[in-house]
C-alpha positions as CSV (number, residue, x, y, z in Angstrom):
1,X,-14.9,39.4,43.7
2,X,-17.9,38.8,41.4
3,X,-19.7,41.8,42.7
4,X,-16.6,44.0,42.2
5,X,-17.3,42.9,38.1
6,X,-21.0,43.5,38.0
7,X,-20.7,46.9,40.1
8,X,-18.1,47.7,37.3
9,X,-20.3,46.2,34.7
10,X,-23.4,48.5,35.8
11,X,-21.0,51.7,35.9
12,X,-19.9,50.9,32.6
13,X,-23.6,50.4,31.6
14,X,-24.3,53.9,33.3
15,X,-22.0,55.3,31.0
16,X,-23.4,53.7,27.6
17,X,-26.5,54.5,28.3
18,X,-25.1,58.5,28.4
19,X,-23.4,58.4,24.6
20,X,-25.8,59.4,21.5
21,X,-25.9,56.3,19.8
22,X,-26.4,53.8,22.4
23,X,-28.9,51.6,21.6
24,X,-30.0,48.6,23.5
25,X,-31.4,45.1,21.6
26,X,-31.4,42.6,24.3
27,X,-32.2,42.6,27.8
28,X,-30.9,44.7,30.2
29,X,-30.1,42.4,32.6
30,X,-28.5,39.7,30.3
31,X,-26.3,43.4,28.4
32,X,-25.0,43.9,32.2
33,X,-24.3,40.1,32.7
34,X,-22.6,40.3,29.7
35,X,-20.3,43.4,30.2
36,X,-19.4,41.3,33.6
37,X,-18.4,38.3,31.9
38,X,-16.0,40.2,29.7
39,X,-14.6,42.4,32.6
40,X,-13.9,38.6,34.1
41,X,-12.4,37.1,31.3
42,X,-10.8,40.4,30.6
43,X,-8.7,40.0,34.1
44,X,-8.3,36.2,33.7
45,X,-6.1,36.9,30.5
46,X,-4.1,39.4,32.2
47,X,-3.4,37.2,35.4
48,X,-2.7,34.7,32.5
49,X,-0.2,36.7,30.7
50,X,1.1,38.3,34.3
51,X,2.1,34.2,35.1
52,X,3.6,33.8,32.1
53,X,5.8,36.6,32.3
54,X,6.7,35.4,36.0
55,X,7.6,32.2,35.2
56,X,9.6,32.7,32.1
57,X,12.6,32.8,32.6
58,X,15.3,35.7,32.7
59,X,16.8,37.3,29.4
60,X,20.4,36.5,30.1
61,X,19.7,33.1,30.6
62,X,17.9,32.5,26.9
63,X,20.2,31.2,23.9
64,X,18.8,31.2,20.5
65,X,17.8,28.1,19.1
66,X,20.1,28.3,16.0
67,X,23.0,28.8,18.8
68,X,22.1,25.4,20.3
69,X,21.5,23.6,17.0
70,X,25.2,24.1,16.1
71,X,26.4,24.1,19.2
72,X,25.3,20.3,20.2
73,X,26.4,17.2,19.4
74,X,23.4,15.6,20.7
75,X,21.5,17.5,17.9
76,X,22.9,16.0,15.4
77,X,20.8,13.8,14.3
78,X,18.8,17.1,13.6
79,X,21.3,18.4,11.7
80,X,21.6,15.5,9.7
81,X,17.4,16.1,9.2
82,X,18.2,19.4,8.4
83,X,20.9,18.8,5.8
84,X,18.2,16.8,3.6
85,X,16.1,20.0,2.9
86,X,17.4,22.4,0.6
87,X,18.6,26.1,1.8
88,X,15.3,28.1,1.7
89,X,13.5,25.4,3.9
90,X,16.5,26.0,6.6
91,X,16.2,29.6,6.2
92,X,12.2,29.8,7.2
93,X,12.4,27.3,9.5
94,X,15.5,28.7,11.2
95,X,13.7,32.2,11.5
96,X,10.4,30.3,12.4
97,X,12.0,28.6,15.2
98,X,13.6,31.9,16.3
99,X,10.2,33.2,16.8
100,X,10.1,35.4,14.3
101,X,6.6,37.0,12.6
102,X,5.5,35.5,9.7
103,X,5.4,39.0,8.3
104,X,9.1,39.5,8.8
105,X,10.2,36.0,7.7
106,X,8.7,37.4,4.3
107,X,10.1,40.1,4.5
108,X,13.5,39.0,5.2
109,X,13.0,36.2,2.4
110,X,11.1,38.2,0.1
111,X,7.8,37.0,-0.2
112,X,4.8,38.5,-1.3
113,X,3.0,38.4,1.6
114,X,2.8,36.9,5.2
115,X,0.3,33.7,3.4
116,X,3.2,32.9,1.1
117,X,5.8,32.4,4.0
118,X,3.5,30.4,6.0
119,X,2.6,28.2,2.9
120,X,6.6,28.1,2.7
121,X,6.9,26.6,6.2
122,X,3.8,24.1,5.8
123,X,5.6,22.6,2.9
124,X,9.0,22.5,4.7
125,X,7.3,21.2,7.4
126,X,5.7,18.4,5.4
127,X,9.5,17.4,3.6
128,X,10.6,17.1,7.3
129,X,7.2,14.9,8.4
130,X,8.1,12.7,5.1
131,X,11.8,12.6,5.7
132,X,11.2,11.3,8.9
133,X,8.4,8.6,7.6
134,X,10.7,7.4,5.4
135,X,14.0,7.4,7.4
136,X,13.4,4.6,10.3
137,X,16.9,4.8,12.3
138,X,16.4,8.7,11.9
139,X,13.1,8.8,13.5
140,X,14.4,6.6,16.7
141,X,17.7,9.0,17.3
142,X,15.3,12.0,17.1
143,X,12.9,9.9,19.5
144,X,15.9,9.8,21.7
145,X,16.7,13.2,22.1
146,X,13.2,13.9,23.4
């Protein structure tokens, strides 16, 4: 397997060395060790991704997150966390938990930029964290539901 990467690696040197601007500043054996190592790592990510995408599980059987928050009765302790912070903190949240870019959760909220919506969700975050620090019985129940 590892000489399958450096005989890529010294093929894909080959090849630099034919284009115009190619211009070498460190050794040529440590350059080809390098190309190597990133051909590897390269093919570990996409085994990496490959397993994730094997593992996950099928489309039909995923349900949004907002489904099951309104859906459960065991969330509701959640809910009741939920109720405490004012609209637009349920409304980044919500579309943070659905996944959602923070590019289009400013968009869809309309922020300035990307920055402001992800300052938005720090701060939301931090009223849950202190809602939580400050609300013993609450912070068991959602203990419980892990």
């Amino acid at each position: 397997m590892a000489i399958d990467f450096f005989s890529d690696a010294i093929v894909n040197f080959i090849k630099a060395c034919h284009r115009p601007n190619f211009r070498i500043e460190s050794d040529q054996n440590n350059y080809i060790v390098g190309i190597a190592r990133n051909l590897f790592l390269r093919e570990v990510t996409k085994e990496k991704k490959q397993r994730q995408l094997d593992e996950a599980p099928l489309a039909e059987n995923i349900v949004e997150p907002s489904i099951v928050i309104l859906n459960s009765d065991r969330i509701s302790p959640l809910r009741k966390l939920l109720n405490q912070l004012d609209e637009t903190c349920r409304k980044v949240l919500l579309l943070w938990s659905e996944k959602k870019r923070m590019v289009e959760i400013a968009q869809i909220m309309n922020y300035k930029s990307e920055g402001m919506a992800r300052k938005k969700k720090h701060l939301c975050l931090r009223k849950i964290y202190q809602i939580v620090d400050e609300n013993p019985s609450l912070k068991e129940q959602l203990r419980a539901m892990l």
